[in-house]
C-alpha positions in Angstrom: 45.8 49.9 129.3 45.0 49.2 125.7 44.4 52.0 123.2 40.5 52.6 122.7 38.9 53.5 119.5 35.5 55.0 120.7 33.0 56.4 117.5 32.4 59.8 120.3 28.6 60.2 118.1 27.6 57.0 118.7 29.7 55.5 122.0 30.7 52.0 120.0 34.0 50.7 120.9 35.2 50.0 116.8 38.5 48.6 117.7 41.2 48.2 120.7 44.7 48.3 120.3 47.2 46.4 123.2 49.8 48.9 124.3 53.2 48.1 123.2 55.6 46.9 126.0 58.2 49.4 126.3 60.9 46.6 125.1 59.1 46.7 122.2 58.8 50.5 121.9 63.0 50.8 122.4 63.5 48.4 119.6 61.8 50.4 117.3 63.1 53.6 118.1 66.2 51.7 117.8 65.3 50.7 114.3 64.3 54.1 113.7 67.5 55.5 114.6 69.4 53.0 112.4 67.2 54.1 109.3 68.4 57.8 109.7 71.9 57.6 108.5 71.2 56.0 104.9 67.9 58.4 104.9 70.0 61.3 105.8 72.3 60.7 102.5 69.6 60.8 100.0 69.2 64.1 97.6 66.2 66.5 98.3 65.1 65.2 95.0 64.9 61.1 96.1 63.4 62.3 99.0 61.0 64.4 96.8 59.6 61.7 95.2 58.8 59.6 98.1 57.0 62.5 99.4 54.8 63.0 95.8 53.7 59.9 95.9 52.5 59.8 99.8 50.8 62.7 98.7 49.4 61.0 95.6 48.2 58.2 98.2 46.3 60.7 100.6 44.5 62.3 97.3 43.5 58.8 95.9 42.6 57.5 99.4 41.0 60.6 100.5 37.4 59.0 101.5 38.6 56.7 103.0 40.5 58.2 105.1 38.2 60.9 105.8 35.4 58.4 107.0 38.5 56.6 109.3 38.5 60.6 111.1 35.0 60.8 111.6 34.1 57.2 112.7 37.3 57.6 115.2 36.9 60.9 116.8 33.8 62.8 115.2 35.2 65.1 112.4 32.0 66.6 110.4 32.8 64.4 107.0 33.2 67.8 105.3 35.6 68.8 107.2 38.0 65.4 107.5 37.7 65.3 103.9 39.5 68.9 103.4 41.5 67.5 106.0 42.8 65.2 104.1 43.1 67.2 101.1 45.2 69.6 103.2 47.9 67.1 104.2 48.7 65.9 100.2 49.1 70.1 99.2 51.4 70.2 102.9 53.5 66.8 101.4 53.6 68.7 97.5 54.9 71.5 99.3 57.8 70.1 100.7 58.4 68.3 98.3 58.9 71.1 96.0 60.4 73.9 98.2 62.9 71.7 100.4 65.8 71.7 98.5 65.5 75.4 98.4 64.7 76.2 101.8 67.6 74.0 102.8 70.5 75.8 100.3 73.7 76.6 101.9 73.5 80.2 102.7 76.8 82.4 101.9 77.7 85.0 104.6 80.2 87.6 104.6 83.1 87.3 107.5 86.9 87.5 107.9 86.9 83.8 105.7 87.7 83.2 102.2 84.4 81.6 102.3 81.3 81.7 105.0 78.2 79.2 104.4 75.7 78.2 106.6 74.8 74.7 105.9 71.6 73.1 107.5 71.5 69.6 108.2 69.1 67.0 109.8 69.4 66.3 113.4 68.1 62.7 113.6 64.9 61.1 115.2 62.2 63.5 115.6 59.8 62.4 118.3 55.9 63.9 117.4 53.5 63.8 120.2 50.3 64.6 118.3 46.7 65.2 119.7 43.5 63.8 118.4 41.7 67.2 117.1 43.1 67.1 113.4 44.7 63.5 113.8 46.0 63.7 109.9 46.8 67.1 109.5 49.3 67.9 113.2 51.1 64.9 112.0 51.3 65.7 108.3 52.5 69.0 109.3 55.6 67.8 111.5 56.3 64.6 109.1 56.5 66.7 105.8 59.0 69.2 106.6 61.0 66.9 108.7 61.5 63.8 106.4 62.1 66.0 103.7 64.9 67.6 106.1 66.4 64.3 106.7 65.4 63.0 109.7 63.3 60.2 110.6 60.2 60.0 112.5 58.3 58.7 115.4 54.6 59.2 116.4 53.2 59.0 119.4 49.9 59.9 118.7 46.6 60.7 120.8 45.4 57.3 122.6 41.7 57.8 120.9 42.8 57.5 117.3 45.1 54.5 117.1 43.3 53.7 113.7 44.5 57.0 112.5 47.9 56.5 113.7 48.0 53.0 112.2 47.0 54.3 108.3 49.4 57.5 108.4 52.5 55.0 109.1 51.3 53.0 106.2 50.5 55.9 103.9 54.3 56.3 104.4 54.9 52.4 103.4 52.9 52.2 100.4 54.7 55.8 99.0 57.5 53.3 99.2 59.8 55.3 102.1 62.5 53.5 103.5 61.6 50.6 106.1 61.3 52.6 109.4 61.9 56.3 108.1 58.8 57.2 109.6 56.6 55.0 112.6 54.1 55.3 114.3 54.3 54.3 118.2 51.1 52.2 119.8 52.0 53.2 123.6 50.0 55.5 125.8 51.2 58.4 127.7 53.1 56.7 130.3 55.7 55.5 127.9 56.6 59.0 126.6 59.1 59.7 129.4 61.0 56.8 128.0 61.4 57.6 124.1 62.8 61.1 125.3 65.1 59.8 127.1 66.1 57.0 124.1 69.5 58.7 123.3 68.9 58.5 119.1 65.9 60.7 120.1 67.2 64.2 119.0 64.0 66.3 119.1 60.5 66.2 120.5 57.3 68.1 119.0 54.2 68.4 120.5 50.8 69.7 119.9 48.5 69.5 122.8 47.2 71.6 125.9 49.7 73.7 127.9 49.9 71.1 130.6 50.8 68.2 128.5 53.6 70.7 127.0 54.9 71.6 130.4 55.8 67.5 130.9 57.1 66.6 127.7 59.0 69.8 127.3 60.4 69.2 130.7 61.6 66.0 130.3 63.1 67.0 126.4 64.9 69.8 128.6 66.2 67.5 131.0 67.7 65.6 128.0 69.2 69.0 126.3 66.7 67.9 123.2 65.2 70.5 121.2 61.4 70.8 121.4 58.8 72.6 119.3 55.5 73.2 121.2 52.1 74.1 119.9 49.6 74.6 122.5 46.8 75.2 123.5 44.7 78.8 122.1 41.8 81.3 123.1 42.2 83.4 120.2 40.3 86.9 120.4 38.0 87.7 117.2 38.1 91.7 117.6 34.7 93.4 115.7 35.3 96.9 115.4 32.9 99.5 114.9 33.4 100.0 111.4 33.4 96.2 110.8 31.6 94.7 107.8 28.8 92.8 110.1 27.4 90.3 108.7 30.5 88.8 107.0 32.1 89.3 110.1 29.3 87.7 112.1 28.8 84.7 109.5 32.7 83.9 109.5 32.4 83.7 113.3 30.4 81.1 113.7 32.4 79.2 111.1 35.9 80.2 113.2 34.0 79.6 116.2 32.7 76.0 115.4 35.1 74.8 113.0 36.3 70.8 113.6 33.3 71.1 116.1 34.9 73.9 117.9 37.9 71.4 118.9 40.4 73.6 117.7 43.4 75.2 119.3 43.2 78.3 117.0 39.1 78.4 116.2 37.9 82.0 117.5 37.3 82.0 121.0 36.5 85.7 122.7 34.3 87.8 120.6 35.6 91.1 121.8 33.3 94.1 120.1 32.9 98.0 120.4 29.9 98.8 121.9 28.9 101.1 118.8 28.1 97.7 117.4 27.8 95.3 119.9 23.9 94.9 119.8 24.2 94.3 116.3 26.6 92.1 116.1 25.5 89.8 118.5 21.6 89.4 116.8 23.8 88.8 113.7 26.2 86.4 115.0 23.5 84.3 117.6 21.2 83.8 113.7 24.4 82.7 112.4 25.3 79.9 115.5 21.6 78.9 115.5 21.9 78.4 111.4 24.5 75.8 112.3 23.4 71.8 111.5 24.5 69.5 114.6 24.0 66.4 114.3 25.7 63.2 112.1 28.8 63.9 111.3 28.5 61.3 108.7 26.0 63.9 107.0 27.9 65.6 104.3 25.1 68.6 105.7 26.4 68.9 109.1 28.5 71.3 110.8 28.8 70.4 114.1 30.1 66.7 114.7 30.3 65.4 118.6 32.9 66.3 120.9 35.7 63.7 120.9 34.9 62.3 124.2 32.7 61.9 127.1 35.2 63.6 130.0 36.3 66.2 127.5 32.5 67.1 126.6 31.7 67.3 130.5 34.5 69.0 131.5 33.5 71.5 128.5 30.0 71.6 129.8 31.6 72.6 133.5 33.4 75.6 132.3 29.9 77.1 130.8 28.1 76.4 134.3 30.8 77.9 136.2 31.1 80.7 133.8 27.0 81.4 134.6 27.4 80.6 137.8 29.8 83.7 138.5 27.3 85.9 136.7 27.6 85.7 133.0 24.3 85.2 130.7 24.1 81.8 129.0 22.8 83.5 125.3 22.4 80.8 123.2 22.7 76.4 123.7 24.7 75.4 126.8 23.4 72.1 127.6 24.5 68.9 126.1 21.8 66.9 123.9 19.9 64.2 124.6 20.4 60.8 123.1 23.7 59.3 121.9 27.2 60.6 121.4 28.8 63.6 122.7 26.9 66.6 121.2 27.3 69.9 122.4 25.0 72.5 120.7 26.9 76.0 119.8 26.6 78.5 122.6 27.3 81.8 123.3 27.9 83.5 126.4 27.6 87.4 126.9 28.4 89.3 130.4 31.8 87.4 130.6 34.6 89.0 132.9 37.6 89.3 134.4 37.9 86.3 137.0 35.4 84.1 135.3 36.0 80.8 133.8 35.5 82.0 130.3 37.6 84.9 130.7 40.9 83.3 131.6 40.8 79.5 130.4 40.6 77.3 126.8 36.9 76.0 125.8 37.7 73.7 123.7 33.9 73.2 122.1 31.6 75.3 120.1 31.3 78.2 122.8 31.9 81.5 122.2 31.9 84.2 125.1 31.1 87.5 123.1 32.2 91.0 125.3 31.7 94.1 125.2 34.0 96.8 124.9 34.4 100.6 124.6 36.4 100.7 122.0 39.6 99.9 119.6 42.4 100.2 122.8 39.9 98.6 124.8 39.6 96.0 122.4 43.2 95.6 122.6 43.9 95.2 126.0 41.1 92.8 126.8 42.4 90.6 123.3 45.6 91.0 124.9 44.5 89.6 129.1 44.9 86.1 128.1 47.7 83.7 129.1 47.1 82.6 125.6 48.7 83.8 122.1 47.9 82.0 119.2 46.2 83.7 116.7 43.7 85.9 116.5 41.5 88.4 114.4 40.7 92.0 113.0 38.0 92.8 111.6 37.6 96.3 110.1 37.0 97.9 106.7 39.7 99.7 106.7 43.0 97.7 106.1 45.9 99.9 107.4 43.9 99.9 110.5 43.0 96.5 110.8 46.9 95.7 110.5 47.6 98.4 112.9 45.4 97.2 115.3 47.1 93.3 114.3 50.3 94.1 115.0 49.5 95.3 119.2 47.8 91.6 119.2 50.3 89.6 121.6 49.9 86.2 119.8 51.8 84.1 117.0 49.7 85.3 113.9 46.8 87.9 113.5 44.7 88.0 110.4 42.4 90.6 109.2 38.8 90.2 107.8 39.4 86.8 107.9 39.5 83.3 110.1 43.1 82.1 111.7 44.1 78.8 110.0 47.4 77.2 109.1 48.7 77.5 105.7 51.8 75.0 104.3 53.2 78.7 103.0 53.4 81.0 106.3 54.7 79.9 109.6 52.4 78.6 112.2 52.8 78.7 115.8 52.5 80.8 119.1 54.0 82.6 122.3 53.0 82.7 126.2 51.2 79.2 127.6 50.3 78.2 123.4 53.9 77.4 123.3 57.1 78.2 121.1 59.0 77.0 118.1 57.5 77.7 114.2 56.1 74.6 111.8 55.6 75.4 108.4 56.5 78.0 105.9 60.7 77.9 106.0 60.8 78.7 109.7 59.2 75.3 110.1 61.6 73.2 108.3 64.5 74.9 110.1 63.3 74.1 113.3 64.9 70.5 113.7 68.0 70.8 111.6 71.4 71.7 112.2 72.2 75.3 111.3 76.0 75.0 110.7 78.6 77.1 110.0 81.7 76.5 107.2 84.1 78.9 107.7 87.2 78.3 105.2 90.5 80.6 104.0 
C-alpha cells in the first residue's frame, strides 16, 4: 500500500509515497549497519559538530518545516513551530553534554582499577508515531547518534513528507552517508528489520498495542527495546488549588497538539470543596479556545490527524454518555471539511465507563469529582496508565507529597507535564518502560561495560 500524505483539515491527498520492497528495505539496513563501525570511532567532539549544525539547520529552516507539520498531519502552526524549535535546543543538548554523560566511571572493587565504560550498541531501530512527527524522532536520534550508533526510522505511515526532511536535515548537517535513515515501508515490514541481525535495539512511541507487537518481536530477537506509550494522565485540583491558573493551564494541558498527546492532561480529578468552581472556570477556559485553521497563527485547536482516529475518538464520548455520564461541553464533530473535534468535557464519569479506563486521544477532558486528597489519589492512581501527571496546590511540600503517591513516570506540581531535553522522560504500567532524555536517556542503548584490571 503506498504511504499517504492526507492534509487531515482539508482531506487533500498532497503527496503518495510507494512502499519500499523489503529487498530494498534490507539493503539499507545493511548499509546502515556498515556506516556504524567508522561512526562509532569518531570523538564526542566530531560527532558534536555534526549535531550543531543539524540543529543550526532545524533553526534556520524552522518555517518551513513547521508548515510541512501542519499541512501533513494538522499541528496548530504555533505549535509545530515550537516544535521545531524544541528539536534544535534537544540536538545543542547532546551535543554539549555527551561527552560527559558518557565518561568512564571509576568504581571501587578488589581491582587495581574498576571503570565502567559505556559504549554504543549499533543500529537503533525508531518506530515513531505521527503526533509530534519532529520532536519523538529528534528525541531518540539526538542522544543516540551522539552515543554512537546509527539510526533507522520507521516513521508513522501519515507523515512520509516528515520522515523524508528529517533524514535530510541529517544530510545537509553533513553526517556520514547512512548514519541516520529514514525507512518508507509500512507496518507490515517492521517484523522484518527486527529481525535484520545489525539491528541491536528497537524504540518505539505509540499506543500500548503497537508496543505489545514490536516489543514482542524485539524480545523474541533478545534486542533491547525502549517503549513509550500511550497516557491518561490525572490533572489532580485540590482544594486549596490556585483556580483559575489551575483552570486556564488545563485547557492548555488538555488541548495541547490538538489534544493528540500521550502526556496532555486527561482526568480532571477535583475535591468537591471546589469542584463547582473549578469546573465554571475551566468549561470558560475550553470554550475560550480558537478551533479552526491550523494555518492560523490564532488557532489552538488544529484537526485530528485522521478520519478513523477522529471517529473512533468521537465513539469513546457516546459510549461514555451512553453509560450515564453528562456530555458538559462540545462532543460532536464539526461540520464542513477536515477532522475537527470541538474541546469537550465530560462530568459524571465512573468506574466501568469508557472514559474512566481508556486513552482519548482528542481534546476531551472527563472532569470527576472527589472527596478529597486520598481520594484524589486513588482514583489518579485506577488507571492502567502511568505517564505523567499533575498537582495542583498552593502549598508545595504538599503538592510534592501528594506527587510522589502518583503511580506514573513523572509528576509535576502547579504546572503542565511536558518533556524537557534536561529530565528523563518516560513511563510505567501499559505507557511502557525504558527512559529518553536527560542522562538516563542516552544510557539506554549503550553498552554499560565493566574494566576491571590489577
Amino acid at each position: 500500500m503506498p504511504l499517504e500524505s492526507l492534509n487531515p483539515a482539508t482531506g487533500e491527498l498532497l503527496q503518495e509515497f510507494a512502499e519500499w520492497p523489503l529487498e530494498k528495505t534490507l539493503a539499507v539496513v545493511d548499509e546502515v549497519a556498515a556506516a556504524w563501525p567508522t561512526w562509532k570511532e569518531k570523538s564526542f567532539a566530531e560527532r558534536a559538530v555534526y549535531m550543531k549544525k543539524a540543529a543550526q539547520i532545524l533553526r534556520d529552516k524552522n518555517e518551513e518545516l513547521a508548515r510541512l507539520m501542519t499541512l501533513e498531519m494538522g499541528k496548530p502552526i504555533s505549535g509545530a513551530l515550537a516544535e521545531v524549535g524544541k528539536c534544535a535546543a534537544v540536538c545543542d543538548f547532546y551535543a554539549e553534554q555527551a561527552a560527559k554523560m558518557l565518561a568512564d566511571e571509576p568504581l571501587q572493587s578488589d581491582a587495581t582499577q574498576t571503570l565502567v565504560a559505556f559504549q554504543p550498541l549499533g543500529t537503533v531501530l525508531a518506530v515513531m508515531p505521527w503526533n509530534f512527527p519532529f520532536w519523538q524522532v529528534f528525541r531518540f536520534a539526538a542522544p543516540a547518534l551522539m552515543a554512537g550508533n546509527t539510526g533507522l526510522l520507521k516513521h508513522a505511515s501519515n507523515v512520509p513528507q516528515c520522515a523524508l526532511a528529517i533524514e535530510q536535515v541529517f544530510v545537509e548537517a553533513g553526517f556520514p552517508a547512512n548514519v541516520f535513515r529514514s525507512l518508507m515501508i509500512g507496518s507490515g515490514q517492521v517484523a522484518a528489520v527486527i529481525e535484520h541481525k545489525a539491528v541491536a535495539a528497537v524504540t518505539l512511541t505509540g499506543s500500548d498495542a503497537a508496543g505489545r507487537k514490536v516489543a514482542g518481536k524485539a524480545g523474541e530477537m533478545l534486542k533491547k527495546t525502549v517503549m513509550e506509550l500511550g497516557g491518561s494522565d490525572a490533572y489532580i485540583v485540590l482544594d486549596d488549588a490556585d483556580l483559575d491558573e489551575a483552570a486556564a493551564v488545563g485547557s492548555l494541558a488538555r488541548c495541547v497538539n490538538s489534544g493528540q498527546s500521550c502526556i496532555a492532561a486527561k482526568r480532571f480529578i477535583v475535591v468537591d470543596a471546589v469542584y463547582d468552581a473549578f469546573l465554571e472556570k475551566f468549561t470558560r477556559a475550553m470554550q475560550g479556545l480558537k478551533t479552526g485553521d491550523p494555518l492560523d497563527p490564532a488557532t489552538d485547536v488544529g484537526p485530528q490527524s485522521r478520519p478513523d482516529l477522529m471517529a473512533e475518538l468521537h465513539q469513546q464520548v457516546l459510549d461514555t454518555v451512553a453509560a450515564g455520564a453528562t456530555l458538559h461541553l462540545g462532543g460532536a464533530p464539526l461540520e464542513g471539511k477536515g477532522c475537527f473535534y470541538p474541546p469537550t468535557i465530560l462530568t459524571d464519569v465512573k468506574p466501568g465507563m469508557v472514559a474512566w479506563h481508556e486513552e482519548l486521544f482528542g481534546p476531551v477532558a472527563t472532569v470527576i469529582r472527589v472527596k478529597d486528597e486520598t481520594e484524589a489519589i486513588e482514583v489518579a492512581n485506577d488507571s492502567d496508565f502511568g505517564l505523567a501527571g499533575s498537582v495542583w496546590t498552593r502549598d508545595s511540600a504538599r503538592g510534592l507529597a501528594v506527587a510522589r503517591q502518583i503511580e506514573t513516570g513523572g509528576v509535576f506540581v502547579n504546572g503542565m507535564s511536558k518533556s524537557d531535553p534536561r529530565v528523563p522522560f518516560g513511563g510505567i504500567k501499559l505507557s511502557g518502560y525504558g527512559r529518553e532524555l536527560s542522562h538516563y536517556g542516552i544510557r539506554e542503548f549503550v553498552n554499560i561495560k565493566t574494566l576491571w584490571v590489577k
